[in-house]
C-alpha positions as CSV (number, residue, x, y, z in Angstrom):
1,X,9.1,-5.8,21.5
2,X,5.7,-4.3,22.3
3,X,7.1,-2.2,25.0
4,X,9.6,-0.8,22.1
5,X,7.0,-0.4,19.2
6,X,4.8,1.8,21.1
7,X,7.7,4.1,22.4
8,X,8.6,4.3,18.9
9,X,5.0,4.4,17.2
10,X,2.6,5.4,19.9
11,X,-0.3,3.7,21.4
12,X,-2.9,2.1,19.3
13,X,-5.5,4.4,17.7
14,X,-9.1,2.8,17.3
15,X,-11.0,2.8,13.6
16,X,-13.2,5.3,15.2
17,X,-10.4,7.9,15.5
18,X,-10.1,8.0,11.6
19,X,-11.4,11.1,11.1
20,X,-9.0,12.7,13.5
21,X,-6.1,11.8,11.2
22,X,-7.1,14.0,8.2
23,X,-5.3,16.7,6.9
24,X,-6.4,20.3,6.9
25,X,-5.0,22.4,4.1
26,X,-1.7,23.8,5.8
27,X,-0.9,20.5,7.1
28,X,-1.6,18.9,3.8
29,X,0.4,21.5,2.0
30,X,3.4,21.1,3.7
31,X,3.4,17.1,3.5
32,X,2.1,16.4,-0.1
33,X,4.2,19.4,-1.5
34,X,7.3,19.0,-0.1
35,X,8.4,16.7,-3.2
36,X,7.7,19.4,-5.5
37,X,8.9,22.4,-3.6
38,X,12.1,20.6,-2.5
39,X,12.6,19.7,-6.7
40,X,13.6,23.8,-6.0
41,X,16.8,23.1,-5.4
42,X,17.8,20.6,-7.9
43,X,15.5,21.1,-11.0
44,X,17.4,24.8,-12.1
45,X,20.9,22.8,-11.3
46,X,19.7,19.8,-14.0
47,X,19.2,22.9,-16.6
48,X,22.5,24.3,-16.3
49,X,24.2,20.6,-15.9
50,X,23.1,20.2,-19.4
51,X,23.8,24.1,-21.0
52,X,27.6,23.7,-19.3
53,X,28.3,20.9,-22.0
54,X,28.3,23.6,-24.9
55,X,29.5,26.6,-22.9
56,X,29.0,28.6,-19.4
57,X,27.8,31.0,-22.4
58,X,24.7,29.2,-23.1
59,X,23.7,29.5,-19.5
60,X,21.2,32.3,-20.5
61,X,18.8,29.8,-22.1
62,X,18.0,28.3,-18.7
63,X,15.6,31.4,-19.0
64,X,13.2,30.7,-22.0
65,X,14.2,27.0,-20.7
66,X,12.4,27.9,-17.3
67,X,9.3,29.8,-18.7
68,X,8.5,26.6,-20.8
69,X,9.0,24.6,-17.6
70,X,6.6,27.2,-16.1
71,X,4.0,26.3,-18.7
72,X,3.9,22.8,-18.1
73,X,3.8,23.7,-14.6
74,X,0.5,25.4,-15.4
75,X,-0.4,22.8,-17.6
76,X,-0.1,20.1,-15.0
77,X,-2.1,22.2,-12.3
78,X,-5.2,23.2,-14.0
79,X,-5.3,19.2,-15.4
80,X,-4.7,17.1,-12.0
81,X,-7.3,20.2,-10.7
82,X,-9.8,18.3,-13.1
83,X,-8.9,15.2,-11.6
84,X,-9.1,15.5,-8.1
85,X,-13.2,16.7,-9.2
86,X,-13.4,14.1,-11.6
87,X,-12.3,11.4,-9.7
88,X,-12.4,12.4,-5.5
89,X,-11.6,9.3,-3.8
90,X,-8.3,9.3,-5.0
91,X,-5.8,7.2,-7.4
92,X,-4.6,9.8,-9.8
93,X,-3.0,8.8,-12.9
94,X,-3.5,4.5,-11.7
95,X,-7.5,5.5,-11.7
96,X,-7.4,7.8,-14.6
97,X,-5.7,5.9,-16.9
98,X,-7.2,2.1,-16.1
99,X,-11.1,3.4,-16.8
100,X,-10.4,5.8,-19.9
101,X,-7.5,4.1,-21.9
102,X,-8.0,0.2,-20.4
103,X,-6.5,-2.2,-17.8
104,X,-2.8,-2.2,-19.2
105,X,-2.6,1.9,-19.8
106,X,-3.8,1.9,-16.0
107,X,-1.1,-0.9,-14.9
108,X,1.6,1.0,-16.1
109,X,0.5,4.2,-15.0
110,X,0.2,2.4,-11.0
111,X,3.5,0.6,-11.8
112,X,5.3,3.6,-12.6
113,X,4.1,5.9,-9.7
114,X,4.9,3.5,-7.3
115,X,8.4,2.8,-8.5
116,X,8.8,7.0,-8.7
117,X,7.5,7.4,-5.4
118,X,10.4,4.7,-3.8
119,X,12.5,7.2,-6.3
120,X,11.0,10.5,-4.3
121,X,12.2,9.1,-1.3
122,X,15.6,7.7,-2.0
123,X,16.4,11.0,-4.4
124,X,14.8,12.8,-1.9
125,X,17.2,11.7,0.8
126,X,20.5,11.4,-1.4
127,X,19.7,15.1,-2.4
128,X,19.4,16.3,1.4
129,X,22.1,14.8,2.6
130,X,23.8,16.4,-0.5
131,X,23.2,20.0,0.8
132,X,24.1,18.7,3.9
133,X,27.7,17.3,2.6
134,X,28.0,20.5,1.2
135,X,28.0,22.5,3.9
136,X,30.3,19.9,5.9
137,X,32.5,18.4,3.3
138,X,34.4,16.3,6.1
139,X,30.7,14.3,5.9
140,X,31.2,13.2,2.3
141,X,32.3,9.8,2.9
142,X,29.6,9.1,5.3
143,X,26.4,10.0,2.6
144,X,25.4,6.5,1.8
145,X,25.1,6.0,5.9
146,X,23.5,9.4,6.9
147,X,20.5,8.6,3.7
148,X,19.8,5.5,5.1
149,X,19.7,6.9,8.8
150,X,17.3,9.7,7.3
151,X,14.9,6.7,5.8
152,X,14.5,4.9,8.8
153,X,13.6,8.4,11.0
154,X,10.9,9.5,8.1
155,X,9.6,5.5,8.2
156,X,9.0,5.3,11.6
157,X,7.9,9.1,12.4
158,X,5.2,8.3,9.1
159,X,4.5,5.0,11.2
160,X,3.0,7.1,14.3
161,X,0.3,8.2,11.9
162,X,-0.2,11.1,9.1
163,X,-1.1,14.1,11.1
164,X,1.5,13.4,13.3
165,X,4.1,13.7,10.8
166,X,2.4,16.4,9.3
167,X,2.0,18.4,12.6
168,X,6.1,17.7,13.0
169,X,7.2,18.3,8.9
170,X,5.1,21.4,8.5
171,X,7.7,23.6,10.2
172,X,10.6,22.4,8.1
173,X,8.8,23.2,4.5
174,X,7.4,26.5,5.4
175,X,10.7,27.4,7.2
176,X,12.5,26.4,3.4
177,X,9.6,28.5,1.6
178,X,10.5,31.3,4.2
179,X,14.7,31.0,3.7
180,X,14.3,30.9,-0.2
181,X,11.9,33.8,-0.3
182,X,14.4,35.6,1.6
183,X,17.3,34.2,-0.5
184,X,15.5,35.2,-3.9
185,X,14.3,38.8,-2.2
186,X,17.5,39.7,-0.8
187,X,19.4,38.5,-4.4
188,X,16.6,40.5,-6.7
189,X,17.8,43.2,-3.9
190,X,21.2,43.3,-4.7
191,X,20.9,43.3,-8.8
192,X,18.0,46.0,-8.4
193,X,20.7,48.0,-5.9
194,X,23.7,47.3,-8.5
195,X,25.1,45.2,-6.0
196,X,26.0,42.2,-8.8
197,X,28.5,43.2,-11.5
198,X,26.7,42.6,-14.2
199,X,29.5,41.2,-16.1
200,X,29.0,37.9,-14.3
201,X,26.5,36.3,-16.9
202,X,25.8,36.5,-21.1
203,X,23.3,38.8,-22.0
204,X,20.4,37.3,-23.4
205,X,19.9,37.2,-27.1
206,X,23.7,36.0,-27.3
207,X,24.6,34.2,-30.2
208,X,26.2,30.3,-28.9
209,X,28.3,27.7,-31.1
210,X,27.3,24.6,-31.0
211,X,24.0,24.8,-29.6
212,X,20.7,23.1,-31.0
213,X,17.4,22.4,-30.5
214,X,18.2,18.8,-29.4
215,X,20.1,20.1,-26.5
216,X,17.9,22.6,-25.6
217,X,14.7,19.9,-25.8
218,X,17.4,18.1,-23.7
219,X,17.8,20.4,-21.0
220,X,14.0,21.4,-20.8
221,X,13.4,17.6,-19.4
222,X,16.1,17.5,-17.6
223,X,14.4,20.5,-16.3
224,X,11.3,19.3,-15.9
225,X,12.1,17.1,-13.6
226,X,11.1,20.0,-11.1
227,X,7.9,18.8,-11.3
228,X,8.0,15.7,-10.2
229,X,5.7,14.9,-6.8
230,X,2.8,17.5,-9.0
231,X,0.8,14.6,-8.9
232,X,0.9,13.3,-5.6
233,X,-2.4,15.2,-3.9
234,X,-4.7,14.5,-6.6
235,X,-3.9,10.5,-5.2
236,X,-4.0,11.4,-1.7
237,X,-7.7,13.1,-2.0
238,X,-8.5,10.4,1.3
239,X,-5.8,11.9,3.0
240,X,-8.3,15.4,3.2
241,X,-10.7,16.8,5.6
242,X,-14.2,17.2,4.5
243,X,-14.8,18.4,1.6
244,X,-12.0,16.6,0.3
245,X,-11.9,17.5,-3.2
246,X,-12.2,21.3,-2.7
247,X,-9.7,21.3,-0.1
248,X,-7.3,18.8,-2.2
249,X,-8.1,21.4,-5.4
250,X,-7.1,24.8,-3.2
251,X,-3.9,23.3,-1.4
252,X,-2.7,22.0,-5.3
253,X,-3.1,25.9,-6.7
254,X,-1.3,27.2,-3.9
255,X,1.3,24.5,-4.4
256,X,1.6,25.2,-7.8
257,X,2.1,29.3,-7.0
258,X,4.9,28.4,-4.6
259,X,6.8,26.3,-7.0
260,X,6.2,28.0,-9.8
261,X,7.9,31.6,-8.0
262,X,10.8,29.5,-6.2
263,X,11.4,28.1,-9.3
264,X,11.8,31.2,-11.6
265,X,13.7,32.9,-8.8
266,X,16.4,30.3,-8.2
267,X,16.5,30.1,-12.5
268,X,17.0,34.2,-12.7
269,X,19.4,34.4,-10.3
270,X,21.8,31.4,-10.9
271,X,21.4,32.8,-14.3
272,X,22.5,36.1,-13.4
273,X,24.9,35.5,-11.0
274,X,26.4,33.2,-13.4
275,X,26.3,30.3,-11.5
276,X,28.1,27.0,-12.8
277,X,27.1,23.6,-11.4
278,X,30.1,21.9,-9.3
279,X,29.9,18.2,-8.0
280,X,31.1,19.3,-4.5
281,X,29.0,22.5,-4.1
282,X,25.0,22.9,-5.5
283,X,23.6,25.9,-7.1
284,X,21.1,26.9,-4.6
285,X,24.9,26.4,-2.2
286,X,26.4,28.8,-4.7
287,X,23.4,31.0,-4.6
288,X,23.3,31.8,-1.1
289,X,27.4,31.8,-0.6
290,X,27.5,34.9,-3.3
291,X,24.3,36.1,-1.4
292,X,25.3,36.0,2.1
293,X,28.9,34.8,2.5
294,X,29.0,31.6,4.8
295,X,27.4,33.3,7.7
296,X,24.4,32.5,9.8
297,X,21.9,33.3,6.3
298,X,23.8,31.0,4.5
299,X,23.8,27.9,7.1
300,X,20.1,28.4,7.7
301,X,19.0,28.5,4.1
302,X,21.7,25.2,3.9
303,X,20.0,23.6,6.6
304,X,16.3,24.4,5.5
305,X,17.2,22.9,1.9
306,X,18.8,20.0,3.8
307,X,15.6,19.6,6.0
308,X,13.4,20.2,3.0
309,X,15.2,17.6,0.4
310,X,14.9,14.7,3.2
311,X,11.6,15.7,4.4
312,X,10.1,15.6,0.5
313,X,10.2,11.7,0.8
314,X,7.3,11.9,3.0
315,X,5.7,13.2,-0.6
316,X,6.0,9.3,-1.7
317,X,5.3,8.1,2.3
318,X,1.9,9.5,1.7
319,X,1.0,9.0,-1.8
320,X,2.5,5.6,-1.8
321,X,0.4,3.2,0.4
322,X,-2.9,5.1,-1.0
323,X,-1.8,4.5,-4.5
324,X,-0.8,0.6,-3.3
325,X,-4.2,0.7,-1.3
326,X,-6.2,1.1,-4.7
327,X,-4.1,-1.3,-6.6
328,X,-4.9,-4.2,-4.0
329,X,-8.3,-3.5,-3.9
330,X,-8.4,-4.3,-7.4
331,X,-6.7,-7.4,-6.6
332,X,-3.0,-6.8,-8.4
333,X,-1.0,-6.4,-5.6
334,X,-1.0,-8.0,-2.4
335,X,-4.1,-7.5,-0.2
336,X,-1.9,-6.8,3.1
337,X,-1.7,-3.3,1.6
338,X,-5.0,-2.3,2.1
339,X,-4.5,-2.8,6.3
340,X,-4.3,-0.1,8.4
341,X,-2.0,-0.8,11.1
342,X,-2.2,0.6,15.1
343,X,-1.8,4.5,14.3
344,X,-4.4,4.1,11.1
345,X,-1.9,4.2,8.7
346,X,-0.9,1.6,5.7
347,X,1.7,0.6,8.0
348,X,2.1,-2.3,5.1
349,X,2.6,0.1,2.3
350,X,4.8,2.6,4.5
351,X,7.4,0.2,5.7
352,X,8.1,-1.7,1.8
353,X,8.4,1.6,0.7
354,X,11.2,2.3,3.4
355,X,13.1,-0.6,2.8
356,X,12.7,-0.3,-0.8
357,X,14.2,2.9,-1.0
358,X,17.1,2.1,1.2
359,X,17.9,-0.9,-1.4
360,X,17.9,2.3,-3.8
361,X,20.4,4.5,-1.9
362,X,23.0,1.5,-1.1
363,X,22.7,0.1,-5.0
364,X,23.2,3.7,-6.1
365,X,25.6,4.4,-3.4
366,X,23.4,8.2,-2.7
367,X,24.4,9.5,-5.6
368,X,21.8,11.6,-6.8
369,X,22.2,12.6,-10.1
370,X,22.2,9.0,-11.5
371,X,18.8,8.8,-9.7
372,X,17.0,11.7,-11.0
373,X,17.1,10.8,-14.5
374,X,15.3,7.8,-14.0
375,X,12.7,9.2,-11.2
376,X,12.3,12.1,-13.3
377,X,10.7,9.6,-16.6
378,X,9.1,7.3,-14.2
379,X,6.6,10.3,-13.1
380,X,6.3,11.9,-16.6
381,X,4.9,8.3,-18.0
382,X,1.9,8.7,-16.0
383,X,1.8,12.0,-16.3
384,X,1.1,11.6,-19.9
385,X,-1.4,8.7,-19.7
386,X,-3.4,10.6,-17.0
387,X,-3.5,14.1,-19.6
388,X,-4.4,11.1,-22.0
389,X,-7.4,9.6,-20.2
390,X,-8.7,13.1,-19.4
391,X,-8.6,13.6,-23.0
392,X,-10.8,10.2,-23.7
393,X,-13.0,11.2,-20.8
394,X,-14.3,14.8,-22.1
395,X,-14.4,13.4,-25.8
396,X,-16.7,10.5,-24.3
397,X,-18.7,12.4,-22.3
398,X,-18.6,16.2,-23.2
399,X,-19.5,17.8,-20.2
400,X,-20.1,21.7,-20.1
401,X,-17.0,23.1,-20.5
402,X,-15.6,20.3,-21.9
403,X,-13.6,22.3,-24.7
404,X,-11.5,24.2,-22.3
405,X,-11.1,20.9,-20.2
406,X,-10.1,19.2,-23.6
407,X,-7.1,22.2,-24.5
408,X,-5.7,22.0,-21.1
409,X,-5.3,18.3,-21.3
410,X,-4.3,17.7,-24.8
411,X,-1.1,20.6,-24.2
412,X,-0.2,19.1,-20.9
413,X,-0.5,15.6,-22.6
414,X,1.7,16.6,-25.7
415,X,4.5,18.3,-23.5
416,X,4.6,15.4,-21.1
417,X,5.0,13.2,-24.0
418,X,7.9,15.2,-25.6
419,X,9.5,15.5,-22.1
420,X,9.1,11.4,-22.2
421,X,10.4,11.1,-25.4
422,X,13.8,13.2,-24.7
423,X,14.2,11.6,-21.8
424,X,14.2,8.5,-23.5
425,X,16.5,10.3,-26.7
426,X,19.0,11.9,-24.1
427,X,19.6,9.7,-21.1
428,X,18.8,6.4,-22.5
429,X,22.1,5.0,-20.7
430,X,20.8,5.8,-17.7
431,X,16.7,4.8,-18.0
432,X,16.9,2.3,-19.7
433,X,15.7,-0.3,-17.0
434,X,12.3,1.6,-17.4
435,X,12.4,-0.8,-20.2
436,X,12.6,-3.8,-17.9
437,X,11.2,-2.9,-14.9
438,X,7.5,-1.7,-16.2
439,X,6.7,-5.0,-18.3
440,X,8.0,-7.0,-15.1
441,X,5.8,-4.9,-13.0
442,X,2.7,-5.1,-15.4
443,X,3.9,-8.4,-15.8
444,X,3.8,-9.3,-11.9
445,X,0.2,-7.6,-11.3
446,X,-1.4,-9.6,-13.5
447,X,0.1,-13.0,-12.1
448,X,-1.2,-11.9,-8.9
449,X,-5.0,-10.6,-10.3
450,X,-4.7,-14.3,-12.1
451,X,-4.2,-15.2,-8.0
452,X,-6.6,-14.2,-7.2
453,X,-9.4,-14.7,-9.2
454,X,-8.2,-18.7,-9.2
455,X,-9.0,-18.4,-5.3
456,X,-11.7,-17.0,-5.4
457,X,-13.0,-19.2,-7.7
458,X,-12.1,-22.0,-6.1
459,X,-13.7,-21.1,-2.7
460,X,-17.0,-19.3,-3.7
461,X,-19.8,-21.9,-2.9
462,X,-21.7,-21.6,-6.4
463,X,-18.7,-22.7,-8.2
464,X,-16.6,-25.2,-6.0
465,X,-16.9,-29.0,-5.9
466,X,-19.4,-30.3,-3.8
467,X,-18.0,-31.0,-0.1
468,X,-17.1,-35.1,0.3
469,X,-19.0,-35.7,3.4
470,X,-16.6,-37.4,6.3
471,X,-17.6,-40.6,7.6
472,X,-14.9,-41.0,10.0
473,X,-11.4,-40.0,11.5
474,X,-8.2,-42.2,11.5
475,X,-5.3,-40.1,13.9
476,X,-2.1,-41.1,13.0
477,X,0.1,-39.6,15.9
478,X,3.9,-39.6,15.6
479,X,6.1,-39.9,18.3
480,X,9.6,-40.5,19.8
481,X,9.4,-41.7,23.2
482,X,7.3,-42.1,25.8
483,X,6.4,-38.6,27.6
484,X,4.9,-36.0,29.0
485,X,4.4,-34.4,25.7
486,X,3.1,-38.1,23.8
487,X,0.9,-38.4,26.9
488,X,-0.9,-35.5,26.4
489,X,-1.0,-35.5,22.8
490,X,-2.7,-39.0,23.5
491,X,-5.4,-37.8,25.5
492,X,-6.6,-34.7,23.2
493,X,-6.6,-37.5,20.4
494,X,-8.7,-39.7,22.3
495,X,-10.9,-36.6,23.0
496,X,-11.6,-36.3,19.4
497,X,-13.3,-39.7,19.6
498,X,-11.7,-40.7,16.4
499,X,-12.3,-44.4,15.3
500,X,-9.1,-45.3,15.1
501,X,-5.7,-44.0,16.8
502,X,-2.1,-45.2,15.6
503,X,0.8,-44.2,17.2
504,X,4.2,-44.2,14.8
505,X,7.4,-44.4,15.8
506,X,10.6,-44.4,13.5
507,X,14.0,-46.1,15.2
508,X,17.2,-46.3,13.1
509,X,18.5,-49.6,15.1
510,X,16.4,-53.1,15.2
511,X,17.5,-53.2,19.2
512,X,16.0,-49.9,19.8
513,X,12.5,-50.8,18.0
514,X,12.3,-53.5,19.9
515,X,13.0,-52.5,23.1
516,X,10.6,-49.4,22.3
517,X,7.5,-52.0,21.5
518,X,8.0,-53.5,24.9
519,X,7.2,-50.3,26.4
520,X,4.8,-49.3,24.8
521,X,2.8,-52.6,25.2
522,X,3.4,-52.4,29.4
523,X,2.4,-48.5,29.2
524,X,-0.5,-48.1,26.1
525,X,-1.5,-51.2,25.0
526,X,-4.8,-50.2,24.0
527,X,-3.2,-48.1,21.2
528,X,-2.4,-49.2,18.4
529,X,1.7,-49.1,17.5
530,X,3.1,-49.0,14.2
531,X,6.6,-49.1,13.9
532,X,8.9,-48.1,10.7
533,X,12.7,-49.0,10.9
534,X,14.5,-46.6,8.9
535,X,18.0,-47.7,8.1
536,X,18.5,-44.5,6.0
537,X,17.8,-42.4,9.6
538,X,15.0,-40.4,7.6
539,X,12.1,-39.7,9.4
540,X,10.1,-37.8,7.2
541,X,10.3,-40.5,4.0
542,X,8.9,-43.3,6.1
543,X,6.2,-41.3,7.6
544,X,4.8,-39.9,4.2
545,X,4.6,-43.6,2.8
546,X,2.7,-45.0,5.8
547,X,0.4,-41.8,5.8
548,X,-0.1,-42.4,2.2
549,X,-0.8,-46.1,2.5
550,X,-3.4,-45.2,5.8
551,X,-5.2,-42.4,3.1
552,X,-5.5,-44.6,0.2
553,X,-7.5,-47.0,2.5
554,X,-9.0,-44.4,4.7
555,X,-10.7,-42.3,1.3
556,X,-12.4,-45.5,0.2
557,X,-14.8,-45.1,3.0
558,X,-14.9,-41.3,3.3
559,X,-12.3,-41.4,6.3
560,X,-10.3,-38.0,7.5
561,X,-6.9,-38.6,8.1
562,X,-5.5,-36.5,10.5
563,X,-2.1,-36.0,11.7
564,X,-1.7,-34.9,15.6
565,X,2.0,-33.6,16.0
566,X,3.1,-33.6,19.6
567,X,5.6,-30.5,20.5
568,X,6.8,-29.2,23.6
569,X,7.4,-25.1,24.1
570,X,10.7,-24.1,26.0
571,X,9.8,-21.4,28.6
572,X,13.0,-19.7,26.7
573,X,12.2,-18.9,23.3
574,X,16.2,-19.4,22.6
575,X,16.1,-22.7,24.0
576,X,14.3,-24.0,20.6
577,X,17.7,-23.7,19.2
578,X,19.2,-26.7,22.0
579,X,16.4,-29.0,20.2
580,X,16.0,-31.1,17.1
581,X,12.5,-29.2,16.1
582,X,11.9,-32.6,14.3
583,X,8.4,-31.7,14.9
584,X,8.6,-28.3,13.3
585,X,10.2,-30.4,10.2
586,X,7.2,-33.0,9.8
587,X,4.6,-29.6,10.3
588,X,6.5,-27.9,7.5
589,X,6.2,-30.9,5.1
590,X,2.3,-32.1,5.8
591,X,1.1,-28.3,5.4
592,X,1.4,-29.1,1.4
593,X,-0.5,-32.2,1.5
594,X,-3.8,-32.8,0.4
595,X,-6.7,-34.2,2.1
596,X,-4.5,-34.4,5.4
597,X,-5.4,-32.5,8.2
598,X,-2.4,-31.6,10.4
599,X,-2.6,-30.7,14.1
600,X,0.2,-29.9,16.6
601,X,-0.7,-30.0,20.5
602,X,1.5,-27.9,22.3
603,X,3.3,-29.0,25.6
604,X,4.5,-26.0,27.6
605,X,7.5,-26.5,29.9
606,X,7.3,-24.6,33.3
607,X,11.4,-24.5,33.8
């Protein structure tokens, strides 16, 4: 197993090597905003899902539709650019929120980014292997297996440390930055050239039946959800080389640039093209087929999009176990999160979010649509508390330049609420365990904080009970025969100079105790020998009443009882299974027993 986790991981890196695993900006680009860039090639295809209900007519407001998009874009970059300097070690919307609007605003905030991010990765996955089911229809019935195969790659090549993954994901994103520029050039090309009839789409401006502000409000969120994975560098600030916040600050405007002209160039030109959303085909598919044809252009911007859309769950593999790192140091989730494992990563964090997200893809069966609703709201939550706490913060302290702060907040805080709100108007049948989920979560880190505070209050010297000195040691030792293994256990207990030793055995037949307290008087007879017929053949019941019995007299005079558990180790580890592992049984049951002190002495087996 050793020999196979480094082959797979890589040899162990020592703490000192930290600083080698930081990210430069190009690196840090291409792994923290490949969420956002990938949302490319399904955030224009939500848009048009939604306009196709009234009429392929109403396909021109996916325009107007994008530019507001575009401004929250803007909004969202210029606010989490105040965070990352407001707050540089990290934590985003968790940090924000819990020290401007309170504990619970901060709770749900951490709860909800660390549900979206297992949603980046399994909506990440389920929308690659999409593209990649759409180049290859004879793969279709395969996606549920092909997502999952993808998870377990991106878990394991995020377990060999983050600037290894960066050094190996960089290539993909730029390469799908490259491919769509080209894509988006080529098409703007062709319209410019006269190339498109331009018969294929409604001008804008044209009246539509049936439309409404509802719908359109509708199909901005559904939008919007473009955006999501905006926030992941201002929590990944650690993740930086030196200076971390300016770096973190220049690599979230360039992202911001790079969606925000992939995104209006895949908007004009399905628009213009007249592009209609298909289950078996996506837009940015369409796109390039009307483009290109199915040559080389078009399997290489397939194949970048494919790369790009599993790759972008490495947004959520790096984000995640920071975001779970700050959440267990402030004791509300488990504190195994904040260990680094042997390549320096949260090897913790990394692998629960891998198996979480494969739970996602097999419940959802990899279909991504019924995902992206609900990842979509699960970011848009926090981003409205963290626009919210930034608001508290520059009222509270008014800093210079605190006005312009204080506009850029309060519009990104209002349209993040709206696009909350719609979400929760439009596609309530499909978000509604938002509902459940969030209270559980708060729900859950507050049992654990409760955890942990009643530990640590029960082990801190100032306020525990004073120590009952021990006076003595009584060694109860239970065994089944006369061995090797009782031998030895014998002789460590007689080490221990304890002041008294009994030995306990348990037969189910009269005959056999009998026989048994022969031997043991001609072998040990300066040990003590209690034996306990069971006619119920129960070992354990018997044994707990006689330990009980030896404690209750043994406390009166400050006496430790201890419990010595002989066990012999098979040289075969699948041996264990040929054996009773009564032993193992008695271990289990003591653990949970006060004021008894269990010890097993191991007998190894040579053969």
């Amino acid at each position: 197993m050793a020999a196979l986790k480094r082959l797979l991981i890589g040899r162990p890196l020592k703490s000192t090597e930290l600083g080698e695993q930081k990210l430069n900006k190009k690196k840090a680009l291409a792994i923290l905003s490949s969420d956002a860039l990938s949302s490319v090639a399904y955030g224009p295809e939500q848009i048009l899902l939604v306009l196709v209900t009234v009429s392929t007519a109403a396909f021109w407001y996916s325009i107007p539709i994008g530019i507001g998009v575009l401004i929250l874009l803007a909004a969202l970059i210029l606010s989490y650019r105040q965070i990352i300097f407001a707050y540089p070690h990290g934590g985003g919307a968790y940090v924000v929120s819990k020290q401007n609007l309170g504990i619970y605003p901060g709770l749900v905030a951490g709860g909800s980014l660390l549900v979206d991010y297992i949603l980046t990765v399994a909506v990440s996955v389920s929308a690659g292997t999409d593209a990649l089911t759409s180049a290859f229809p004879a793969l279709h019935e395969h996606t549920v297996g092909i997502a999952v195969t993808f998870v377990i790659l991106i878990t394991l090549l995020n377990l060999r440390g983050v600037t290894e993954s960066a050094s190996i994901l960089a290539y993909p994103v730029y390469l799908f930055a490259f491919a769509l520029f080209i894509l988006i050039g080529v098409g703007m090309y062709n319209i410019v050239t006269g190339h498109v009839s331009p018969h294929l789409h409604t001008p804008v401006g044209t009246p539509v039946a049936g439309i409404s502000l509802f719908l359109l409000l509708k199909a901005f969120a559904s939008g919007s959800s473009a955006l999501t994975g905006v926030e992941a560098i201002s929590n990944a600030i650690p993740n930086f080389k030196d200076p971390a916040p300016n770096n973190a600050a220049k690599t979230l405007m360039a992202m911001g640039i790079l969606l925000a002209v992939l995104f209006s160039g895949i908007v004009f030109l399905a628009y213009y093209l007249g592009i209609s959303p298909n289950l078996q085909e996506t837009v940015v598919s369409q796109i390039a087929n009307q483009t290109f044809g199915r040559n080389f252009m078009y399997f290489f911007i397939q194949g970048t999009t494919a790369l790009i859309l599993i790759l972008a769950a490495n947004t959520g593999y790096s984000a995640f176990p920071l975001l779970a790192v700050n959440l267990a140091k402030d004791r509300f989730i488990p504190r195994m999160f904040t260990v680094r494992g042997d390549r320096l990563g949260y090897s913790n964090g990394i692998i629960i979010l891998g198996l979480l997200s494969i739970v996602l893809i097999v419940a959802f069966h990899g279909q991504t649509e019924h995902l992206i609703p609900l990842y979509a709201v699960g970011v848009f939550i926090p981003f409205t508390l963290s626009q919210t706490g930034m608001i508290v913060k520059w009222i509270r302290e008014k800093p210079q330049g605190w006005v312009t702060k204080l506009v850029i907040n309060t519009i990104g805080a209002l349209i993040s609420f709206t696009v909350s709100v719609m979400f929760f108007a439009t596609k309530f049948a499909q978000i509604w365990p938002v509902l459940i989920f969030l209270p559980l979560i708060v729900y859950l880190f507050h049992r654990i904080k409760k955890h942990y505070e009643a530990v640590g209050e029960q082990l801190r010297l100032s306020t525990c009970e004073p120590a009952i000195p021990i006076e003595g040691n009584v060694i109860i030792l239970p065994v089944s025969g006369i061995t090797h293994v009782v031998e030895h256990s014998l002789n460590y207990a007689k080490s221990l100079a304890a002041d008294q030793i009994i030995a306990v055995y348990i037969p189910f037949e009269r005959e056999e105790e009998n026989r048994f307290e022969e031997k043991w008087q001609k072998w040990r007879p300066d040990v003590r020998l209690v034996t306990l017929h069971s006619p119920y053949r129960s070992i354990i019941h018997p044994l707990s009443k006689f330990i009980d019995t030896v404690h209750r007299k043994a406390s009166e005079s400050n006496y430790q009882v201890t419990v010595i558990i002989p066990q012999f180790i098979p040289k075969r580890s699948w041996h264990n299974l040929l054996h009773n592992q009564t032993s193992l049984m008695i271990r289990t049951y003591l653990l949970f027993r006060k004021d008894v002190v269990v010890t097993t002495v191991p007998y190894h087996l040579k053969k």
